[in-house]
C-alpha positions as CSV (number, residue, x, y, z in Angstrom):
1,X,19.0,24.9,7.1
2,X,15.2,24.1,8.4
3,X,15.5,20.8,6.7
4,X,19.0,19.8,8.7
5,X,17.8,21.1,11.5
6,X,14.8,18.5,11.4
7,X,17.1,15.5,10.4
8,X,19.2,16.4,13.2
9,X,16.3,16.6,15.9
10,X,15.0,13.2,14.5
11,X,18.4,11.3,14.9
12,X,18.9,12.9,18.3
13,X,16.1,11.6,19.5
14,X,17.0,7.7,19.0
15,X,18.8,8.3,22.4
16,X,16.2,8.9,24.1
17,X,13.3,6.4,22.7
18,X,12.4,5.6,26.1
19,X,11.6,8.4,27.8
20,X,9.4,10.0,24.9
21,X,5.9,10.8,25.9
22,X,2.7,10.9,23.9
23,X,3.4,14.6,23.6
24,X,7.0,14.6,22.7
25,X,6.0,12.2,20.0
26,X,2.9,14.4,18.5
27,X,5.0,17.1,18.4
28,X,8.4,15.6,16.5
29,X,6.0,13.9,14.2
30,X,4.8,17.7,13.4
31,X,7.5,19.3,13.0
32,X,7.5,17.6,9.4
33,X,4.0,17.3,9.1
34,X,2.4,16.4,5.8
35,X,-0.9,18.3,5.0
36,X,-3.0,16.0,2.8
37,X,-6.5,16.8,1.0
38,X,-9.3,15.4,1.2
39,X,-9.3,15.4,-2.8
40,X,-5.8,13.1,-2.8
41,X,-4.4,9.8,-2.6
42,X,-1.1,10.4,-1.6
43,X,0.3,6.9,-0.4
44,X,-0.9,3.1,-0.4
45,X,-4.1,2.1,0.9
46,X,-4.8,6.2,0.7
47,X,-4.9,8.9,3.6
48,X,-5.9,6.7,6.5
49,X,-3.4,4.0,5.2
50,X,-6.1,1.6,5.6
51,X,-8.0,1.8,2.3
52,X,-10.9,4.1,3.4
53,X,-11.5,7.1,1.1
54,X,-12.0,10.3,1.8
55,X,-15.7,11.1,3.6
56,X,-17.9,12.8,1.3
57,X,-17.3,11.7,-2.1
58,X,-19.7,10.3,-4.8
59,X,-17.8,8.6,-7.3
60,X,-19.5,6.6,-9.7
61,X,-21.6,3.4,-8.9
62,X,-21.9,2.4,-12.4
63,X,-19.7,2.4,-15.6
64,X,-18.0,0.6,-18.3
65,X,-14.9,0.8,-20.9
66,X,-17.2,3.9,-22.2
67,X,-19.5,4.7,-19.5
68,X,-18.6,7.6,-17.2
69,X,-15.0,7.4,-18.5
70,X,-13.6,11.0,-18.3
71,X,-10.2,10.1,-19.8
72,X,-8.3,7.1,-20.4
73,X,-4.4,7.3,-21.0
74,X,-1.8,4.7,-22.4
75,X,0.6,3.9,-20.0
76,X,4.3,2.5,-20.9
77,X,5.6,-0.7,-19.5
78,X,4.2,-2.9,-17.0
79,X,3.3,-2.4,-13.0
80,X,1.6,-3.5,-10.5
81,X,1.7,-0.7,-8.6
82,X,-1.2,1.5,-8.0
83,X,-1.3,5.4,-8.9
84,X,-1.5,8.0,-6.6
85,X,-2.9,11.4,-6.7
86,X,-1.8,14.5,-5.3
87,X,-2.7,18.1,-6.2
88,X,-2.9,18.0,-10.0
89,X,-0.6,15.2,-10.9
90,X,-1.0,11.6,-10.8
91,X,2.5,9.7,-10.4
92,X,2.9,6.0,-11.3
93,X,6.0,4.1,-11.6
94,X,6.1,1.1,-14.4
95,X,9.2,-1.0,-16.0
96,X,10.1,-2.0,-19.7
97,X,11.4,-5.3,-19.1
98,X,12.2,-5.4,-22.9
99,X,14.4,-1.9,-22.2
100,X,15.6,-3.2,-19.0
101,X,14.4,-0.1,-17.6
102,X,12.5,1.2,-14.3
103,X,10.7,4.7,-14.5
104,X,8.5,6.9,-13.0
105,X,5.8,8.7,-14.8
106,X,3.6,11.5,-14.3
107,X,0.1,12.6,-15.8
108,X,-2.3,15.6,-15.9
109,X,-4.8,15.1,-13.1
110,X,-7.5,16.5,-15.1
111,X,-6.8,15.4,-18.8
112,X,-4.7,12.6,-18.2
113,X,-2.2,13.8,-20.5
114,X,1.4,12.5,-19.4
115,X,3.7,15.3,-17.9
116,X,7.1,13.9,-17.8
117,X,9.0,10.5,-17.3
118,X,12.1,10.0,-15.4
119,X,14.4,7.2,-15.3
120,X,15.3,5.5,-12.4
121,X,17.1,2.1,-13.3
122,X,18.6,1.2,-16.5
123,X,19.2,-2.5,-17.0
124,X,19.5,-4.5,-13.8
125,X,16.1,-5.9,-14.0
126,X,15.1,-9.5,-12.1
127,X,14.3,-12.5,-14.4
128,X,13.9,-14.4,-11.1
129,X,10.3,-15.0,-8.9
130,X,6.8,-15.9,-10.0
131,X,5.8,-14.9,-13.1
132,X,2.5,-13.1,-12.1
133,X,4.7,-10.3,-10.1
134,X,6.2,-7.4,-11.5
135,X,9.3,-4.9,-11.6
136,X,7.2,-1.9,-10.8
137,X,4.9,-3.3,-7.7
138,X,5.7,-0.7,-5.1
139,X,3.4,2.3,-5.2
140,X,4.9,5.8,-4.5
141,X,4.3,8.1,-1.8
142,X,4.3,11.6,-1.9
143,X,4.9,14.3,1.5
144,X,3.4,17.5,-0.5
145,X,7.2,18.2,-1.7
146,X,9.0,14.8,-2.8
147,X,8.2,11.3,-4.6
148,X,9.4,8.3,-2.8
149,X,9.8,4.7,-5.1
150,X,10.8,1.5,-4.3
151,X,12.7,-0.4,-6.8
152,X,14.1,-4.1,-6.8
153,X,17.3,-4.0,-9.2
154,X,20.7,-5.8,-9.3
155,X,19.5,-7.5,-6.6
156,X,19.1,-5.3,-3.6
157,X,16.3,-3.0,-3.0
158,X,16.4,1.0,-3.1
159,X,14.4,3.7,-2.4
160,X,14.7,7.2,-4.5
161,X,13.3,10.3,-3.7
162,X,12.1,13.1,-6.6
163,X,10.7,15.9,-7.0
164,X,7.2,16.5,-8.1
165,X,9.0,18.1,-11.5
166,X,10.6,14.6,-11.8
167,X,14.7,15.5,-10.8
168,X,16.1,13.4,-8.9
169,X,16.6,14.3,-5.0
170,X,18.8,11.1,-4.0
171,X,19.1,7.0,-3.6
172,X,19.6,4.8,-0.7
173,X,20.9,1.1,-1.2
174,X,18.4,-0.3,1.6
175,X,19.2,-4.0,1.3
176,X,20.9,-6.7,-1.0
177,X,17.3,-8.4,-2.1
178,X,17.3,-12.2,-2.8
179,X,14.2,-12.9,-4.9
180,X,11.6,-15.7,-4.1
181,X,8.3,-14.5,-5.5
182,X,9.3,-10.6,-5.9
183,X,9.0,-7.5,-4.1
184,X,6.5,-4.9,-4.1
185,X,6.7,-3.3,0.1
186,X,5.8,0.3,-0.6
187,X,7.6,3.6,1.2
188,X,5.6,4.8,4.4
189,X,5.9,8.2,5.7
190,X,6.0,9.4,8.9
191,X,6.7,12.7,10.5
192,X,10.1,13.7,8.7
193,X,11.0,10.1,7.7
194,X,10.4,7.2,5.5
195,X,10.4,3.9,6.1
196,X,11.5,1.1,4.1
197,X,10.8,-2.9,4.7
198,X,12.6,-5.5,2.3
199,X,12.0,-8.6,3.9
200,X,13.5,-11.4,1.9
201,X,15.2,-15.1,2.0
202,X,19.0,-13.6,2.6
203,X,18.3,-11.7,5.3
204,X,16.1,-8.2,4.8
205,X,16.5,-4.8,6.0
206,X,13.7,-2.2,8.0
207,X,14.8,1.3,7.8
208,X,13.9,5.1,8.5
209,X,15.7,7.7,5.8
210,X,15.0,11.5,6.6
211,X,12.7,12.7,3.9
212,X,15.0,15.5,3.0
213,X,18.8,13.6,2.3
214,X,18.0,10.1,2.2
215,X,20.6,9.4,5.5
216,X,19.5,6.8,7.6
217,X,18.2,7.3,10.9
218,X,17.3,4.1,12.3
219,X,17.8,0.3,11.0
220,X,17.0,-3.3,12.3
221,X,18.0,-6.3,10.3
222,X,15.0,-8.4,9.6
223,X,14.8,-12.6,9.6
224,X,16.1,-14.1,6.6
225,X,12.4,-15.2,5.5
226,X,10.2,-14.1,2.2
227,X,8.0,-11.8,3.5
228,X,6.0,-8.9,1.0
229,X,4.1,-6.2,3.1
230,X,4.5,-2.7,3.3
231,X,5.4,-1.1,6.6
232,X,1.8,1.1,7.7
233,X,1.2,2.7,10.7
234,X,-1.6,2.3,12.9
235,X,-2.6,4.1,16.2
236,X,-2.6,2.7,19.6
237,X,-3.6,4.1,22.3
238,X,-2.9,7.8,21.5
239,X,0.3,6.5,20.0
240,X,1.2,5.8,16.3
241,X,2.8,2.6,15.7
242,X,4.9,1.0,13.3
243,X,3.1,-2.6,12.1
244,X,4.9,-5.3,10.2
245,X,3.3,-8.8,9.3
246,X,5.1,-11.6,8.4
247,X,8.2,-13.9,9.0
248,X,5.9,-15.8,11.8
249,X,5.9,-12.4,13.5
250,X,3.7,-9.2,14.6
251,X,6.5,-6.7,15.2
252,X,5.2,-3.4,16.7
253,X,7.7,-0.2,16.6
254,X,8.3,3.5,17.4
255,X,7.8,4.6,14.0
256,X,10.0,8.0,14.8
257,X,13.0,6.1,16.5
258,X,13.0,2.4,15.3
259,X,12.5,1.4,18.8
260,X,11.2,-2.3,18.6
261,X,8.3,-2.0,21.7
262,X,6.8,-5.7,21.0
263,X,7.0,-8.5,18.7
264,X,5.1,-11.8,18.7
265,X,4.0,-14.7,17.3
266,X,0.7,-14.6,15.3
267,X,1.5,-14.2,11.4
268,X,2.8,-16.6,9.3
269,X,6.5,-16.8,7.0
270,X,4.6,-15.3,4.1
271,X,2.1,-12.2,4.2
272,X,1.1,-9.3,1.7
273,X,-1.5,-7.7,3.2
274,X,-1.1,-4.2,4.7
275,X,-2.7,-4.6,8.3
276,X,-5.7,-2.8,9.8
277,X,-6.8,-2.2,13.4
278,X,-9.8,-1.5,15.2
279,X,-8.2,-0.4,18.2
280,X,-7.3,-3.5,20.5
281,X,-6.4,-6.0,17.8
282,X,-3.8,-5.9,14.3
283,X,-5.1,-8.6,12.1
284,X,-2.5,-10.1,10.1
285,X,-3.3,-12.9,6.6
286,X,-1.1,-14.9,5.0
287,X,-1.1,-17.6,2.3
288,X,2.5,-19.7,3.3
289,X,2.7,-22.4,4.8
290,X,-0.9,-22.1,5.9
291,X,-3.8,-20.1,5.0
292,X,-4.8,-17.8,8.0
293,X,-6.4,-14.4,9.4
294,X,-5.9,-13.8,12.7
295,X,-6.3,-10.8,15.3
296,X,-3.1,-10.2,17.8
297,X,-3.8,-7.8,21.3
298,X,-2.1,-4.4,20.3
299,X,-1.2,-4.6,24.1
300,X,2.0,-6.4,23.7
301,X,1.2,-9.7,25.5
302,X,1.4,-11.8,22.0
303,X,-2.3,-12.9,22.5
304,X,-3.9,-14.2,19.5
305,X,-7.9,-12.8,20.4
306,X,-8.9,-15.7,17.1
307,X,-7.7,-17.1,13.9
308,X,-9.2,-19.0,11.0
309,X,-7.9,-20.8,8.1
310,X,-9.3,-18.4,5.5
311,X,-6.7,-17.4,2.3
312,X,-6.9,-13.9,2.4
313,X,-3.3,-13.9,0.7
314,X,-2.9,-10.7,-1.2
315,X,-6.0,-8.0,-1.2
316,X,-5.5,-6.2,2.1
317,X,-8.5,-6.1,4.7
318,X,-11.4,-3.2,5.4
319,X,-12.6,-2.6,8.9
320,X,-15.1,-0.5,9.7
321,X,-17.8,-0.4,13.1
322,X,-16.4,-3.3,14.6
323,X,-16.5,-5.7,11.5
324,X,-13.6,-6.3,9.5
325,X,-14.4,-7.2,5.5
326,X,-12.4,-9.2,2.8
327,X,-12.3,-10.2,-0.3
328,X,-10.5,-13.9,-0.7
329,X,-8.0,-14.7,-3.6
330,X,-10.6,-16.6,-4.5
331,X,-13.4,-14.3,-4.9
332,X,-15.3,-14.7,-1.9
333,X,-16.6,-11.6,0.0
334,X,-16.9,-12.3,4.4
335,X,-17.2,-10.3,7.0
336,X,-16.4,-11.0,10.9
337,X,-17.0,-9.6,13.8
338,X,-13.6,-8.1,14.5
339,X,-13.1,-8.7,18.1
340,X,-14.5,-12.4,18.1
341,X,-14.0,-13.4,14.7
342,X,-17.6,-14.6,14.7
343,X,-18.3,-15.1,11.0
344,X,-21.2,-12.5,9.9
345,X,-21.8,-13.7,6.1
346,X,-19.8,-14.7,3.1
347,X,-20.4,-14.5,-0.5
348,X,-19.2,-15.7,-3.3
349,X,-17.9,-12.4,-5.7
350,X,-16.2,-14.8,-9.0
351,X,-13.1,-14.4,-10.0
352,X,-9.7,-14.0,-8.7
353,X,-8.8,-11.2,-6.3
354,X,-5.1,-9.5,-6.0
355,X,-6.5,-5.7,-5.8
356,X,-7.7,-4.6,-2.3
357,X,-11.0,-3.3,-1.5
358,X,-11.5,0.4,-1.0
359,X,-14.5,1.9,1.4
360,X,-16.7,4.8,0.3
361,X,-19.0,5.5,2.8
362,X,-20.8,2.2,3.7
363,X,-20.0,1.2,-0.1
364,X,-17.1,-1.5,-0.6
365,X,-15.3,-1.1,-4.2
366,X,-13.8,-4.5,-5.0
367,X,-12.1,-5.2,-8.1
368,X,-11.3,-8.7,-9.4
369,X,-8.1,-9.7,-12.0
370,X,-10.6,-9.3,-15.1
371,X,-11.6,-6.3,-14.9
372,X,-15.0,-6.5,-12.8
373,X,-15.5,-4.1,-9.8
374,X,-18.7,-5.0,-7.3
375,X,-19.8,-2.9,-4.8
376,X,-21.6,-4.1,-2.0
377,X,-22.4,-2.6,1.7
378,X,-20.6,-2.4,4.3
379,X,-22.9,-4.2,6.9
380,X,-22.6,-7.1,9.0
381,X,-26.2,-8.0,9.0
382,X,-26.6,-9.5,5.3
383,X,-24.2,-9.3,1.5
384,X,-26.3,-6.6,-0.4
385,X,-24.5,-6.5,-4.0
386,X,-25.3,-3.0,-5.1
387,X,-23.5,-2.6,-8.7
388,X,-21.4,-5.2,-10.5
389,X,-19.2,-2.8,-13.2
390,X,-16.7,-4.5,-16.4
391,X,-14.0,-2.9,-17.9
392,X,-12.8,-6.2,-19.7
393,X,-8.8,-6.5,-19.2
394,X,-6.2,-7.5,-16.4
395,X,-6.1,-6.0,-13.1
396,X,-3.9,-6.4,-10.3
397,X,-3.4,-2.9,-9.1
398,X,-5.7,-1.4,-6.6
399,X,-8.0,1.0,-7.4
400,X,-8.1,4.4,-5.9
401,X,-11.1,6.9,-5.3
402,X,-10.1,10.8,-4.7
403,X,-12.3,13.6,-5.3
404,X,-15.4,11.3,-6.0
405,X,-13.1,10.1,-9.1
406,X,-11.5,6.3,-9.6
407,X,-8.3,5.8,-11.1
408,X,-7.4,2.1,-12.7
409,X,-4.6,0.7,-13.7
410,X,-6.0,-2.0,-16.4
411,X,-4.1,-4.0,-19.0
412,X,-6.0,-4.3,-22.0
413,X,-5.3,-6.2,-25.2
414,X,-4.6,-4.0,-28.7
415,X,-4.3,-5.1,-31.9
416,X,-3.2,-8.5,-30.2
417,X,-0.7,-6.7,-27.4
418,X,-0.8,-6.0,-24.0
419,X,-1.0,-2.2,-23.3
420,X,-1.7,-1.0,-19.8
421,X,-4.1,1.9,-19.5
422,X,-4.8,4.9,-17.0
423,X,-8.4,5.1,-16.8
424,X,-10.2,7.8,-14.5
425,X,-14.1,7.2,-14.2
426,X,-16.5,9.7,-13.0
427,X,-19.8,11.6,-13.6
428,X,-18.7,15.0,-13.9
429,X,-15.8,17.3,-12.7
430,X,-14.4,17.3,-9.2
């Protein structure tokens, strides 16, 4: 009854979007409210959203395929998708393209050991989009109770909730999904919703489900442009605010109502990166048709504060005391001042880059495509490369750190065959 009471107050209050207060919001965001530990990772890009672990934690600064591993697990299929942690479990979702199959899997937090596996999607699998993407790019998210995936199959896009036992709670059709590169926008949460984005060439859908049913509660259609990053929230001015990059637009929402309260130019067609803010600016990257960062006003004027020409395409952005940090496709670390875009220092890393960078403290975790992690500080006045760390394979999920432990999804080559693996690195239990 609780839970229809909640769907109920969330859908009523679509009719009156404009009269909410910073208090009204607060408290219809609580009424669902997600408690999340300091030890977990429940979502993309982690608590905050913005790929800044958890204060306090010591996870390791130095390892290899057999240093400070405390377990390493096979995992079936392929993803790109990265794990998250919650409580005990670790949930992952991967795809057999060979068995034309989409799954969800779950492992033992402390031995690695796998749990349970559910099916999802059987058959239905893309052959379309680039090559380097995947059919299991979208990483879960988890409110305490229920697992949230994105899927691209048949071609549309849908979202299925489970629980943390692995049954099956429902499935919502968000979107028919015409493929260009692939899809891999991740579920948000937010107060007792979850909200979807499947931007794509035939015309893409953004929409908020209650967490408990699947019904929707708000949709807009989105422009029929390719367009890859996951919906994140970011706060402004006391507010919390619905971001989304992409399709030459900066579109700003009321994450609880759908209520669109500014969009403007700023972004180009084609983004991945999940966007950050330091509290007057959302930056925005993109790789098509030009290569740029930029940094739009939050206070809906469409203001573009700077922009430069650097490709960072796919590994999301760090900010932190004013500076923002990234690590370019092409393996170059920079930093900027984040309300001029003065340019601080750059330094070349090696490799290519599709991961995103977590923040530890003042330490950055990068992780390149082969394998090799370097940490460096988080300081504008000079690149201080602390630890450079190889575990040879293929990476192109990020890492996570949670309860001063990393999780990696690697691909490593057996006996001649890919085989991804579940590694979790540390120096001694949590």
């Amino acid at each position: 009854m609780m839970r229809l009471i909640l769907l109920s107050f969330a859908i009523a209050i679509t009719s009156l979007s404009s009269t909410l207060t910073i208090a009204d919001e607060r408290l219809i965001a609580n009424v669902a409210s997600i408690d999340v530990s300091a030890r977990d990772w429940p979502w993309w890009r982690g608590p905050t959203r913005d790929g800044v672990a958890a204060e306090g934690q010591k996870p390791p600064t130095r390892w290899s395929a057999t240093e400070s591993v405390l377990w390493k697990t096979p995992v079936p299929g392929r993803g790109h998708a990265s794990p998250i942690v919650v409580g005990d479990q670790i949930f992952l979702p991967t795809a057999d393209e060979a068995e034309q199959t989409q799954s969800v899997l779950c492992f033992d937090r402390n031995t690695g050991e796998q749990l349970w596996t559910t099916l999802v999607h059987e058959g239905g699998l893309s052959d379309k989009g680039n090559k380097r993407s995947s059919q299991a790019s979208s990483t879960i998210a988890c409110d305490g109770e229920r697992l949230f995936v994105n899927f691209l199959n048949n071609d549309a896009v849908f979202t299925t909730a489970l629980s943390r036992e692995g049954d099956q709670l429902w499935q919502q059709k968000i979107t028919d999904y015409v493929v260009h590169q692939g899809f891999g926008s991740s579920p948000l949460i937010s107060g007792p919703l979850v909200i979807i984005t499947a931007d794509n060439k035939g015309g893409g859908a953004m929409t908020g489900l209650g967490r408990a049913t699947g019904e929707p509660v708000w949709r807009h259609d989105r422009p029929d442009k390719p367009n890859y990053p996951s919906p994140i929230l970011v706060s402004i001015d006391g507010h919390d605010r619905l971001i989304q990059t992409g399709c030459d637009l900066i579109s700003c929402f009321n994450p609880l109502t759908g209520e669109k309260l500014w969009e403007a130019e700023g972004a180009t067609t084609e983004c991945v990166t999940s966007t950050v803010t330091d509290g007057k600016h959302v930056y925005t990257s993109g790789g098509y048709p030009k290569n740029h960062v930029s940094a739009v006003k939050i206070d809906g004027s469409g203001d573009v504060a700077w922009e430069n020409s650097v490709r960072v395409y796919v590994p999301s952005m760090l900010i932190n005391d004013g500076y923002l940090y990234a690590t370019t496709d092409a393996g170059v670390a920079m930093c900027w001042k984040s309300d001029t875009g003065e340019e601080q220092w750059k330094a070349r890393l090696g490799g290519t880059f599709d991961a995103s960078p977590v923040l530890v403290g003042d330490t950055i975790y990068a992780t390149n495509e082969a394998g090799t992690t370097f940490l460096f500080k988080a300081s504008a006045d000079e690149f201080e490369l602390l630890a450079e760390n190889t575990i040879p394979g293929e990476v192109y999920a990020t890492p996570v750190i949670a309860g001063s432990r990393i999780y990696m999804r690697i691909a490593e080559m057996q006996d001649g065959k890919r085989q991804e693996m579940l590694y979790c690195l540390g120096t001694d239990e949590e």
